[in-house]
C-alpha positions in Angstrom: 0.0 0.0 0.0 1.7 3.6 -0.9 1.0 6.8 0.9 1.6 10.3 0.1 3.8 12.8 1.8 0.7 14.6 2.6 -0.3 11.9 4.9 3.3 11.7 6.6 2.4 15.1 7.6 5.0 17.3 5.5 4.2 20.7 5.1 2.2 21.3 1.6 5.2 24.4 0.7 7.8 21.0 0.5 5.3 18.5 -0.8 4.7 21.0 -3.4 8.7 21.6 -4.0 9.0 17.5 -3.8 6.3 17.4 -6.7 7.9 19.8 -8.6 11.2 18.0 -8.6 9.1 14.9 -9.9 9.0 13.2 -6.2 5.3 11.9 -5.3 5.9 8.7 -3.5 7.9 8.5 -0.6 10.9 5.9 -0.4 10.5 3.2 2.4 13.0 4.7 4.9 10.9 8.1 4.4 7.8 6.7 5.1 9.6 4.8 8.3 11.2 7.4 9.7 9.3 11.2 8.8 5.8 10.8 11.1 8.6 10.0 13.7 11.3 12.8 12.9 8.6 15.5 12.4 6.9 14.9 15.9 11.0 15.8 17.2 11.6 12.3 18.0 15.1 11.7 18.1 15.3 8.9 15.1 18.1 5.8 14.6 17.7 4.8 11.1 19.6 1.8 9.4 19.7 2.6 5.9 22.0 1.8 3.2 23.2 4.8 1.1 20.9 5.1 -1.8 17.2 4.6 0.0 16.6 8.5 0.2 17.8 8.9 3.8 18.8 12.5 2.5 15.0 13.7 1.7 14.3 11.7 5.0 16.5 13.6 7.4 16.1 17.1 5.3 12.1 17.2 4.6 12.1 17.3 8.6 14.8 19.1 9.0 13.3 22.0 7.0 10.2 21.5 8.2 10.6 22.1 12.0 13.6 24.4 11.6 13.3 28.7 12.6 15.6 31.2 11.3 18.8 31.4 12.4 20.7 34.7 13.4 24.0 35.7 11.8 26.9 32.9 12.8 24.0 30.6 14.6 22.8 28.3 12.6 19.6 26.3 14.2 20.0 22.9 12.6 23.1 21.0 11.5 24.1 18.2 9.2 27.3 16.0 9.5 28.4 14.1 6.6 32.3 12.4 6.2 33.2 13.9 3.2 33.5 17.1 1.2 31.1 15.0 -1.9 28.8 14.4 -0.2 28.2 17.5 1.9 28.1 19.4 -0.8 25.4 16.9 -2.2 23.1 16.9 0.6 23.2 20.9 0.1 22.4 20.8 -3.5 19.3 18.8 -3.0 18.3 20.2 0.2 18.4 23.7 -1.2 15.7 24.0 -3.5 13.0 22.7 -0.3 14.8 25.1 1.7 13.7 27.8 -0.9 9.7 26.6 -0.6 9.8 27.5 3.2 12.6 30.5 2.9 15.4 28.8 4.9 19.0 28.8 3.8 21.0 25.9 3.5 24.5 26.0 3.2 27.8 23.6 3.1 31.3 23.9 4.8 34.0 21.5 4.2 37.9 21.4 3.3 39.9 21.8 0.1 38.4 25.3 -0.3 38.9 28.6 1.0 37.3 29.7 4.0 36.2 33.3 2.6 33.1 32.2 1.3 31.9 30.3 3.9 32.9 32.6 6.9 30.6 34.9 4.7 27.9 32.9 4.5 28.2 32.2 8.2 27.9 36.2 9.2 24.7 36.6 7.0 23.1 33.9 9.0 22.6 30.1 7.9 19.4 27.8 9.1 20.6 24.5 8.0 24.5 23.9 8.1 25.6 20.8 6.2 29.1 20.3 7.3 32.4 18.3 7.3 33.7 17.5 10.9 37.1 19.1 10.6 36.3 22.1 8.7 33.3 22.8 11.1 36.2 22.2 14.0 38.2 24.9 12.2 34.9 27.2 12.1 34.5 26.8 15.6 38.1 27.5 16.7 37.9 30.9 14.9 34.5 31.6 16.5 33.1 31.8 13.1 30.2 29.6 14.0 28.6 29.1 17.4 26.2 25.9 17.5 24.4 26.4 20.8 21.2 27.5 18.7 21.2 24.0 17.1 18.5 22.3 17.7 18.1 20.0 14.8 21.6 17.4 14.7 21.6 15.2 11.6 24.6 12.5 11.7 24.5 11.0 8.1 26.5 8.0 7.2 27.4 7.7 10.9 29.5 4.1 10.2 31.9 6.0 7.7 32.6 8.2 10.3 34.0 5.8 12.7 35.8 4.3 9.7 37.4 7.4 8.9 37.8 8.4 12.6 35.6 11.2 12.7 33.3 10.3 15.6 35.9 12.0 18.4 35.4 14.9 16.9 31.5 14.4 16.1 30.9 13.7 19.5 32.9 17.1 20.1 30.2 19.1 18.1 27.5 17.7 19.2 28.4 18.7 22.9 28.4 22.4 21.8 24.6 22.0 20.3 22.0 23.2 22.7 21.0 20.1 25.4 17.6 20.1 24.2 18.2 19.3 20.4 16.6 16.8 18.4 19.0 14.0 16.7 18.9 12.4 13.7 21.0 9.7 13.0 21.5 7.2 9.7 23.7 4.8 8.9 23.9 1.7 7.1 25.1 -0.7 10.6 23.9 0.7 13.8 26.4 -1.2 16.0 30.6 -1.0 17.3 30.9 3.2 17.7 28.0 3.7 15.9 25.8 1.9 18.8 27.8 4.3 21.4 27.2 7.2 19.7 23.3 6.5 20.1 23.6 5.7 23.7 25.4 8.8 24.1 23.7 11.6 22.3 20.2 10.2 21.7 17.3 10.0 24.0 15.3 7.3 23.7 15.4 7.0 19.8 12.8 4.9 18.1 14.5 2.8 15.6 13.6 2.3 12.3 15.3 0.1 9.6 15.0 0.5 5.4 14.7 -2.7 3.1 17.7 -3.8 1.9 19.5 -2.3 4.6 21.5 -5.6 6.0 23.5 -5.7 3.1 23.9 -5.0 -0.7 20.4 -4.1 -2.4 19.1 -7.6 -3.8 18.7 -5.9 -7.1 22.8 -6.1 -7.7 24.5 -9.5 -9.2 27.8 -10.3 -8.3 30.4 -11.4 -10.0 33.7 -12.8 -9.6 36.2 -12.9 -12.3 39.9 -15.2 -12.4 41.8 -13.1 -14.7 45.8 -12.3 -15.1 46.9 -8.9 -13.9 48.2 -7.9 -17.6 44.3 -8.3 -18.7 42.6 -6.2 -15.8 42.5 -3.3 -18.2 41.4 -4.9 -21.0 38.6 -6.9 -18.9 37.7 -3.3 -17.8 37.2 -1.5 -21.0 34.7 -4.5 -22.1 32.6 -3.6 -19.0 32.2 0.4 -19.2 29.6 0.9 -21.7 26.7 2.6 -19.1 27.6 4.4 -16.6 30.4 2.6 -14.4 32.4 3.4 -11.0 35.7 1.7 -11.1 37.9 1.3 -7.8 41.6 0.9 -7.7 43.5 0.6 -4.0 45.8 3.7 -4.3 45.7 6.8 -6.1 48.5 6.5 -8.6 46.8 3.8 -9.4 43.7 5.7 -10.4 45.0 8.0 -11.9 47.1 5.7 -14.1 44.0 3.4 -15.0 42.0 6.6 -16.1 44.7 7.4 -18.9 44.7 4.0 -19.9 41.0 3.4 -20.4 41.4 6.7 -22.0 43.7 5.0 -25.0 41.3 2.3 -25.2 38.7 5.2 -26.2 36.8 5.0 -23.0 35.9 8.6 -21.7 37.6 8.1 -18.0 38.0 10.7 -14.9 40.1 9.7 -11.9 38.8 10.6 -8.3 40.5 10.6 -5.1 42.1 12.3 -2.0 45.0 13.5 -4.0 43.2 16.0 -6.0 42.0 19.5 -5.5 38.4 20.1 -4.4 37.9 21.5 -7.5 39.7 18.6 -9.8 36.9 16.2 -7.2 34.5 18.3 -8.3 34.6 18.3 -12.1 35.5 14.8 -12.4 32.2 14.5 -10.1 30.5 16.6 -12.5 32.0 15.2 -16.1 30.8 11.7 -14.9 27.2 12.8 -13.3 26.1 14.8 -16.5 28.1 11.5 -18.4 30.8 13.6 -20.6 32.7 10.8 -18.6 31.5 7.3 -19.2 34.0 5.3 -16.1 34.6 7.5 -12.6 38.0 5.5 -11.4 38.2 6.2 -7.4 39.8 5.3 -4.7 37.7 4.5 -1.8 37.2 8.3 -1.2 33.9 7.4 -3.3 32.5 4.5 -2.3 30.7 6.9 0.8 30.0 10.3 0.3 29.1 10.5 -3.6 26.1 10.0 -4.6 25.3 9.5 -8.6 21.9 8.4 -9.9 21.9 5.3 -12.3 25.3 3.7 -12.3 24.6 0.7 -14.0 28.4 -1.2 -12.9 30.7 -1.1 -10.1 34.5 -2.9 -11.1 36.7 -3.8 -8.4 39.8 -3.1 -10.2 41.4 -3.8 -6.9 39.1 -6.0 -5.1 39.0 -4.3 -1.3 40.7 -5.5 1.7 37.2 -6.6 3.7 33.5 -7.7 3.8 32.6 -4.1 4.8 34.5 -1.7 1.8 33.0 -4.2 -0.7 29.8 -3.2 0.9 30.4 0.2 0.9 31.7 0.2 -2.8 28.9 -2.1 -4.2 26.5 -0.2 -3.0 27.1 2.9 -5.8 25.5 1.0 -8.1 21.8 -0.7 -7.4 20.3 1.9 -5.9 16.9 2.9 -5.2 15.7 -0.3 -6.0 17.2 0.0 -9.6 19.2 -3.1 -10.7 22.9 -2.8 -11.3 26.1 -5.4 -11.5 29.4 -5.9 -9.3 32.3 -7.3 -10.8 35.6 -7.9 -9.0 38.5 -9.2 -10.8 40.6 -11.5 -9.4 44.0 -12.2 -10.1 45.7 -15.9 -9.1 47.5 -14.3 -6.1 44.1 -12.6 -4.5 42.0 -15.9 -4.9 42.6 -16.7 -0.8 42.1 -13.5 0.4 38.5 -12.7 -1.8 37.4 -16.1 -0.4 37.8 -15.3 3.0 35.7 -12.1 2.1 33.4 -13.8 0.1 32.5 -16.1 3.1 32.0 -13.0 5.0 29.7 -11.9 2.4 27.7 -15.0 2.0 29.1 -14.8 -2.2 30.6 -18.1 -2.5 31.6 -20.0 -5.1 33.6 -20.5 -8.2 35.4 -18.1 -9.6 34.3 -17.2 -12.9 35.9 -16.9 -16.5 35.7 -13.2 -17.7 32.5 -13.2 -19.7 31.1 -9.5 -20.4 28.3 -11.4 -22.5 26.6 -13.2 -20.0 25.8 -10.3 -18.1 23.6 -9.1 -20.8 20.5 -10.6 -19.4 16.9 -9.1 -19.1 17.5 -7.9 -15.5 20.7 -6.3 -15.8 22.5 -3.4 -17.6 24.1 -4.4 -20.4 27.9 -3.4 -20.7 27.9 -2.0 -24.3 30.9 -1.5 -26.3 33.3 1.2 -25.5 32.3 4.5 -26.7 34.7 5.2 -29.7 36.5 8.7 -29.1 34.8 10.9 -31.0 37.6 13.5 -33.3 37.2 17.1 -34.9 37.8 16.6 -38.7 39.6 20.2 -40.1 37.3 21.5 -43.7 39.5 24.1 -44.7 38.2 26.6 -47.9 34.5 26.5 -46.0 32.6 29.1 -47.5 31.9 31.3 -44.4 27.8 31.1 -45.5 27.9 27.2 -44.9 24.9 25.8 -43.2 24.5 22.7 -41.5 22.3 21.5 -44.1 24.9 22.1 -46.8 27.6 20.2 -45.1 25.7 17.6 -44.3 24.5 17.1 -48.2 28.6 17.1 -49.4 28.6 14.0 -46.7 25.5 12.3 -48.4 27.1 12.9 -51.6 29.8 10.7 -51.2 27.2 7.4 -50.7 27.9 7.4 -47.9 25.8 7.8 -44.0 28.3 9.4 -41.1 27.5 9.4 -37.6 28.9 13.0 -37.4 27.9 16.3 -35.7 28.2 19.3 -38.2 29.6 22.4 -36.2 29.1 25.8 -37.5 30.1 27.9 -34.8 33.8 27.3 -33.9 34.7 28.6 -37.5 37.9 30.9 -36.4 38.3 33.1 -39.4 35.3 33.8 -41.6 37.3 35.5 -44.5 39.4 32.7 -45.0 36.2 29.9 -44.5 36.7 26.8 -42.0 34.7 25.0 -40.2 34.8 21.6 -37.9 32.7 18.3 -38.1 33.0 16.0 -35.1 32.4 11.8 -35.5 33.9 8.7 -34.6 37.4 7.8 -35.3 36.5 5.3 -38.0 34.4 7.3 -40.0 36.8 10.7 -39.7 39.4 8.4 -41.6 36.8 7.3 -44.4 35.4 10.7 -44.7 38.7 12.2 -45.5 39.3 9.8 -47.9 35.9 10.4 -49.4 35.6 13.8 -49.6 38.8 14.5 -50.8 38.0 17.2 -54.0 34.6 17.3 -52.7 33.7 21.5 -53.6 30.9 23.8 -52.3 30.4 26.8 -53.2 32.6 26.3 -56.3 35.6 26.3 -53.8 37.5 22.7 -53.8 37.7 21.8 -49.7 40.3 20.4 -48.2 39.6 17.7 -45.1 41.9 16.2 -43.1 41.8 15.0 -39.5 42.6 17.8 -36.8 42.8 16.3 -33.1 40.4 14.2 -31.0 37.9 15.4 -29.3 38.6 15.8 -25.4 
């Protein structure tokens, strides 16, 4: 039986924002959790990432939450990394709008100016890293004793990256009588302390799926040699596809070789600026990028609608990361596949985590065809790099329509884009067409003497595209 947010009690300024955005049905952990979390119960929820825990935890949020006064914000989100801080704020933002709140992100990796402004003009909902809300706090930028809202989101990546010292700091400096929100995907270990500590008497409430990987992902488990891991990579990224190396270098190096196998590849990881996180983040979301290649800075804290394959380049060291990994993909209650590949010298050590996992069994010869069933995505062909063919002697008058009838004159169908608007220098006429590689080499041969205009053009290949 479905309900309505209506009937959960939100506010009709957000349920009209939520339809809006094209959200009428509320997720399970939503309809668990909001009656609960809008009455100012303090709220445990088990959730794994993906189950809308964010709309969950900000829909009440923004509907309890007053106006905060310049440096004192009145609720307050923690989230383990800059990704997905800065996530959380970009969807909580436009329901923050519908009932004139503010809400506003702090984290590392970028100056403090900004923020420190943002601060000083007064910020309602304060989505924020651990250590660069420390830092805030320390230069008296921020005081949190109007908080009374707390939201700790992914609280188990916290205690895997050490954070909950310093959570548990923050939370002290909120006012006494605050409500608290906490989700996580396991709600025992430091995450079960934390609960005892700075919740009072939380009702509990669990999503489906949340025990493990969402039951709409297949696993896979492929014996291959460590020469053919790229190769065995390529095959898979067709849709969109997370892949996950152990270090950085090693990221980075992968990307630049899917690249020269002419899949479009961004590397992500700790190494890089904010910024170089962000527009790989962005290149892959909007999918100029076809593979994200990360270290495990991403298997927490991003979150990217519709990746259809996760690839454990480098399978991970335990049950938990493949958890945590896996889980990009699958989401929602989409479908998705995991493959891990497996070189000779890993096969002990991915069985002992497979037995953790309850994934036994054989490992598997790589076969990228038999994952082309009805129920999941099917890993199509590389994208070929697309590349800029040079027409020199254009006629600056050239339409797209008459460039595109010297192509069909040849006999011949192109996939190509015609592009009439990066011609440099009109006087002396030249224009660029963009297609595949393999059809830039038979078009120059093809139009070779082609003429338009009565002027004979000249084609040849300029650069790929990048």
């Amino acid at each position: 039986m479905t309900t309505s947010f209506t009937a959960l009690g939100v506010p009709d300024a957000l349920v009209r924002s939520l339809t809006s955005s094209g959200i009428t049905e509320p997720f399970p952990i939503q309809t668990a959790t909001l009656p609960d979390a809008l009455a100012g119960r303090d709220v445990s929820g088990k959730a794994p990432t993906g189950s809308g825990k964010t709309l969950a935890f900000g829909v009440a949020t923004l509907a309890r939450v007053p106006q905060a006064a310049r440096n004192r914000p009145r609720a307050l989100v923690l989230a383990p990394t800059r990704e997905l801080a800065q996530q959380i704020t970009d969807e909580l933002r436009p329901l923050g709008k519908a009932v004139d709140r503010t809400v506003f992100a702090v984290y590392g990796g970028v100056g403090y100016g900004p923020q420190k402004s943002a601060l000083r003009r007064g910020v309602d909902v304060l989505v924020a890293t651990p250590g660069r809300l420390e830092d805030l706090m320390e230069q008296r930028i921020v005081d949190l004793r109007d908080v009374e809202i707390a939201v700790v989101d992914e609280a188990d990546r916290m205690a895997d990256m050490g954070f909950l010292p310093a959570v548990r700091r923050i939370l002290s400096a909120t006012s006494g009588d605050r409500q608290t929100l906490l989700f996580s995907a396991t709600l025992d270990g430091e995450v079960r302390a934390l609960v005892r500590e700075h919740q009072r008497s939380p009702v509990r409430h669990e999503a489906e799926g949340a025990d493990g990987e969402p039951a709409q992902a297949t696993h896979h488990f492929w014996l291959v040699d460590h020469h053919d891991r790229i190769d065995r990579t390529a095959e898979l990224v067709g849709e969109p596809t997370i892949v996950f190396t152990r270090t950085r270098h090693g990221a980075d190096r992968l990307a630049k070789q899917l690249a020269k196998r002419g899949v479009d590849a961004v590397s992500m990881h700790g190494g890089r600026s904010q910024k170089q996180r962000s527009r790989a983040l962005d290149a892959f979301s909007s999918g100029r990028a076809s593979a994200l290649v990360a270290t495990d800075v991403a298997a927490r804290g991003i979150h990217v609608d519709d990746v259809a394959t996760v690839v454990h380049f480098d399978p991970p060291n335990d049950a938990k990361d493949y958890v945590h990994r896996s889980g990009r993909t699958a989401r929602a209650g989409a479908t998705g596949v995991v493959v891990s590949l497996v070189t000779p010298e890993q096969k002990r050590s991915v069985g002992r985590m497979r037995r953790d996992l309850g994934l036994e069994g054989p490992l598997d010869r790589p076969d990228p065809g038999g994952l082309r069933t009805a129920d999941r995505p099917s890993p199509a062909r590389p994208a070929e790099r697309r590349t800029s063919i040079y027409v020199a002697n254009l006629p600056w008058s050239t339409t797209a329509e008459e460039l595109e009838a010297v192509f069909a004159r040849t006999g011949r169908v192109f996939d190509a884009t015609i592009i009439t608007d990066r011609r440099g220098n009109r006087s002396r006429g030249f224009g660029f067409v963009e297609m595949g590689a393999t059809d830039a080499a038979r078009a120059i041969a093809e139009l070779a003497g082609t003429t338009l205009g009565g002027r004979d053009l000249t084609v040849r290949e300029a650069h790929p595209r990048t």
